[in-house]
NUPARO-653655 format. One line per 2 residues: number of its first residue (from 1); their letters; for each residue x, y, z of N, C-alpha, C. Coordinates in steps of 0.1 Angstrom, whole numbers. Example, Ala and Ser with C-alpha at 12.3 -4.5 7.8 and 13.67 -1.06 7.14 Angstrom:
<atoms>
1> AS> 132 -57 78 123 -45 78 132 -33 78; 128 -22 71 137 -11 71 129 0 79
</atoms>
This chain:
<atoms>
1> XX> 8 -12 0 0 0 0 9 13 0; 16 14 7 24 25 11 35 26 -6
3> XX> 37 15 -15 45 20 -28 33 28 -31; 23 24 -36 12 30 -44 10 43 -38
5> XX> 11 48 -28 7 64 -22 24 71 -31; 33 58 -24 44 70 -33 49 74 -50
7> XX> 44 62 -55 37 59 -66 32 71 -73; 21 75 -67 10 92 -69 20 98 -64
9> XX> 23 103 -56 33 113 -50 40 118 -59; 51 107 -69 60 107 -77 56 118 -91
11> XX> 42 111 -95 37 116 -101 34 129 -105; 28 131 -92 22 148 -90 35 159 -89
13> XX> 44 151 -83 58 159 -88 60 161 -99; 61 150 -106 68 151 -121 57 162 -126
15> XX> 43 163 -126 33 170 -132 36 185 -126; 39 189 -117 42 202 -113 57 204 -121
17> XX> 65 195 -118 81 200 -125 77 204 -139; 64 198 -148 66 204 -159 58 219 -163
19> XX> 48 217 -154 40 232 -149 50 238 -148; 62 238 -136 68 250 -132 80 252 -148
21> XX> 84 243 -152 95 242 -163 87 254 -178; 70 253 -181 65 258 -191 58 273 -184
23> XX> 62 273 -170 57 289 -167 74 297 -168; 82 287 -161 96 292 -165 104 301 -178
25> XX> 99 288 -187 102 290 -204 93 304 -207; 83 307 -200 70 316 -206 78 331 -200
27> XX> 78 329 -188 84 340 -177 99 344 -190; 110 338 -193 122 338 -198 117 343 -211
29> XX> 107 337 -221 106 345 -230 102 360 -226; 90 359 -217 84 372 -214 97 382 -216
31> XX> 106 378 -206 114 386 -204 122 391 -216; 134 382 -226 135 388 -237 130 398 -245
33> XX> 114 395 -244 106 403 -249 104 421 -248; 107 420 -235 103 430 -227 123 436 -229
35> XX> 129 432 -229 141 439 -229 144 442 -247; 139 437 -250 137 440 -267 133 451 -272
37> XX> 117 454 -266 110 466 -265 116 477 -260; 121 476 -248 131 486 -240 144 493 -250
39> XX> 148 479 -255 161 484 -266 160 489 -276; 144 487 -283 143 495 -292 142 510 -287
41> XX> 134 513 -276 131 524 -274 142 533 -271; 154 523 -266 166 533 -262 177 534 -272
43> XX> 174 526 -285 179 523 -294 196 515 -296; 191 506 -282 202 495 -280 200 483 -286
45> XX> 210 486 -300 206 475 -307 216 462 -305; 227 466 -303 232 454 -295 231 448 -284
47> XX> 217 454 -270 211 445 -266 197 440 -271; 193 444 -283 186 438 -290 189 426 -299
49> XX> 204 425 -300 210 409 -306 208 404 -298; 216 411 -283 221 396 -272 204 391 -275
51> XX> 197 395 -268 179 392 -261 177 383 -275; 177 384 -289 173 378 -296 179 363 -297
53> XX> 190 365 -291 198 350 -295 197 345 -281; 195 349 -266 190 343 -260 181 337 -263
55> XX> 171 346 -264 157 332 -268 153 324 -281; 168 326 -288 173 315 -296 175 303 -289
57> XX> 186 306 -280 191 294 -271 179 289 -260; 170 300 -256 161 295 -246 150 284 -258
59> XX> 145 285 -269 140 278 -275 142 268 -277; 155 269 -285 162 255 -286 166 244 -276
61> XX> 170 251 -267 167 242 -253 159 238 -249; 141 243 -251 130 234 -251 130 226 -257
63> XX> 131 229 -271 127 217 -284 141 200 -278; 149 205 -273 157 193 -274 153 189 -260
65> XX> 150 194 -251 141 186 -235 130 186 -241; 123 182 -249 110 179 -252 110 162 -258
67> XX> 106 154 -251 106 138 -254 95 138 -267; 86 143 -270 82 141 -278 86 144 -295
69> XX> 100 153 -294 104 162 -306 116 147 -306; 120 137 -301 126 127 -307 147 131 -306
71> XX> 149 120 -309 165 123 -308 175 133 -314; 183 141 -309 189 151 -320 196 147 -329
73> XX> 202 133 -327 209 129 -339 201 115 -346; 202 110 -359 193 94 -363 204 89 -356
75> XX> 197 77 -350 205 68 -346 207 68 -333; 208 74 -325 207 79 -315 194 75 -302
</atoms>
């Protein structure tokens, strides 16, 4: 009895770690976003590269933790 409670327990973790992981990714884009706007406005365009290739890198770092998008190399 007592596996089966830890069993759910396990679970409801893993289901929050991916809640907290897709408000994370949301919050990090937010943010880029928001420093983007700012840089246009102050006409900092080379923190308008960095911010843009962050959330290059923030993207691409979903798509390759994402089990359903498959292995990055064939074969693999």
């Amino acid at each position: 009895m007592a596996g089966h409670d830890h069993d759910r327990g396990c679970r409801m973790v893993g289901g929050l770690a991916k809640t907290t992981q897709t408000q994370r990714r949301f919050l990090d884009f937010s943010s880029n976003l928001l420093w983007i706007v700012w840089g246009w406005y102050a006409h900092a365009y080379a923190l308008i590269i960095l911010q843009i290739c962050l959330a290059a890198i923030n993207i691409r770092g979903a798509q390759k933790n994402d089990p359903a998008a498959g292995p990055d190399y064939p074969g693999t």
